[in-house]
N, C-alpha and C positions, 0 to 999 in steps of 0.2 A: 349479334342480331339486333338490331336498333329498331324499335319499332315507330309508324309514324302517327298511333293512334293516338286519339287528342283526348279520349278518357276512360278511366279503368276500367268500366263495362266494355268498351270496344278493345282494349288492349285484352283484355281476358280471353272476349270472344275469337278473336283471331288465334288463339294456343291452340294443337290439338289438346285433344279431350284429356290426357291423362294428365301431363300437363296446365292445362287450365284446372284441374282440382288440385295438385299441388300446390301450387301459386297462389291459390282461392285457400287452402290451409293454411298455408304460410303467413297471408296477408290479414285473414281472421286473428292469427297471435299474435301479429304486429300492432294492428288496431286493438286489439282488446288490452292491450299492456302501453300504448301512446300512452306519452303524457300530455297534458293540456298544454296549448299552445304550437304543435305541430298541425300540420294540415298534410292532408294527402293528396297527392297531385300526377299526372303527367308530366315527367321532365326527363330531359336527358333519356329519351326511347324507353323510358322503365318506369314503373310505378315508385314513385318517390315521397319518401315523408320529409319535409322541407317547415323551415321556419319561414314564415311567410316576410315578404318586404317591410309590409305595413310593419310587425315589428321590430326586421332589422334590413334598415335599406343600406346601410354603409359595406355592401360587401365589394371583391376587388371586382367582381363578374357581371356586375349588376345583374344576377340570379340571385333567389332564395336559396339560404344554406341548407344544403342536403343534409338531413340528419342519420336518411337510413331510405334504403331502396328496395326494392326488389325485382330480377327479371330471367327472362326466359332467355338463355345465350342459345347459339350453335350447338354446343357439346354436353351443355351442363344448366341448371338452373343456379341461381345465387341470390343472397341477401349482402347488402353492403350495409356495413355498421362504418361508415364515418364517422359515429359520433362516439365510441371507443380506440379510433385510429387518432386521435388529436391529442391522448394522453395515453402516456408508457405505461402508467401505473395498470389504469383503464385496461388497455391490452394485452398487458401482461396477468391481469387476472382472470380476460376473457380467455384466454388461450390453455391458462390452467384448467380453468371449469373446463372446457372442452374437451381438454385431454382427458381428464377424469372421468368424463360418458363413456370412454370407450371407442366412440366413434372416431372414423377418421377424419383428421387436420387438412384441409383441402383450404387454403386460404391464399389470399392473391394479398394486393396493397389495402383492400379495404373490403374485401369480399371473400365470403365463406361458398365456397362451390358444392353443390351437392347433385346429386343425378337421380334420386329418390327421396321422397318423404323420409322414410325411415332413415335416412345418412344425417338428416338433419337433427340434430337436441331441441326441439321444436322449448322445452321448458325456458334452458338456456335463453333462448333468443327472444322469446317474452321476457326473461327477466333482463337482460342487457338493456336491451327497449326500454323500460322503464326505469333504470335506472340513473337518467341522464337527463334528467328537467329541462325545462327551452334557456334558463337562465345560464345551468353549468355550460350548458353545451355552448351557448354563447361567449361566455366565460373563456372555453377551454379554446375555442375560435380566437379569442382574441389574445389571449398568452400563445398560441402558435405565431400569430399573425407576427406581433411584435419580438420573439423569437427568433424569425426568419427574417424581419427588419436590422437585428443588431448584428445579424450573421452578416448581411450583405455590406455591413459597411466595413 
């Protein structure tokens, strides 16, 4: 479900109700655990937390790097953490924390699906968020980038 609201207050407003307070939770741990130099945005029909142009314009999309999203789908809500999908290390330690809550592993390529607040490790996900400064994540952007440069040749 892609939304075509052009800013968080209006992407919100349009959730139902239970809904828009999950999302309103979610988005509270997100911001309270950003690190400096993220910004929060409308992009790609989701609330997105993006490095902005102004510090890094060299991307292949000429969009800002998604660093972490959040949205309302069809079936499920989800948070996307791209910015532990760019290293194994990264992922492989989010996935252990996770399994360690107890809760279920519901995760796509870059997205953790949940249908209730409570399915979510609401801690977790504050702490992943913060652990990824604008510089690593730039960093870990561009050791994929160049990664995927040496493959193709």
């Amino acid at each position: 479900m892609r939304s075509e609201a052009t800013t968080v207050e209006q992407y919100l407003a349009e959730l139902p109700a239970d809904r828009r307070e999950t999302i309103a939770t979610v988005r509270s741990v997100i911001l309270e655990n950003l690190p400096d130099g993220y910004v929060e945005s409308m992009n790609w029909g989701m609330i997105a937390y993006e490095v902005p142009l102004e510090t890094y314009p060299d991307t292949y999309n000429k969009q800002p790097l998604m660093f972490a999203a959040l949205a309302s789908q069809k079936n499920h809500m989800a948070v996307y953490l791209t910015g532990i999908y760019t290293s194994d290390d990264a992922r492989d330690e989010f996935e252990k924390a996770y399994r360690a809550t107890g809760k279920r592993f519901d995760v796509g390529k870059s997205c953790v699906r949940f249908r209730k607040l409570e399915d979510l490790p609401l801690d977790l996900i504050g702490e992943t968020i913060a652990s990824v400064p604008v510089d690593r994540f730039i960093e870990r952007v561009e050791e994929s980038a160049g990664s995927a440069r040496k493959a193709k040749k």
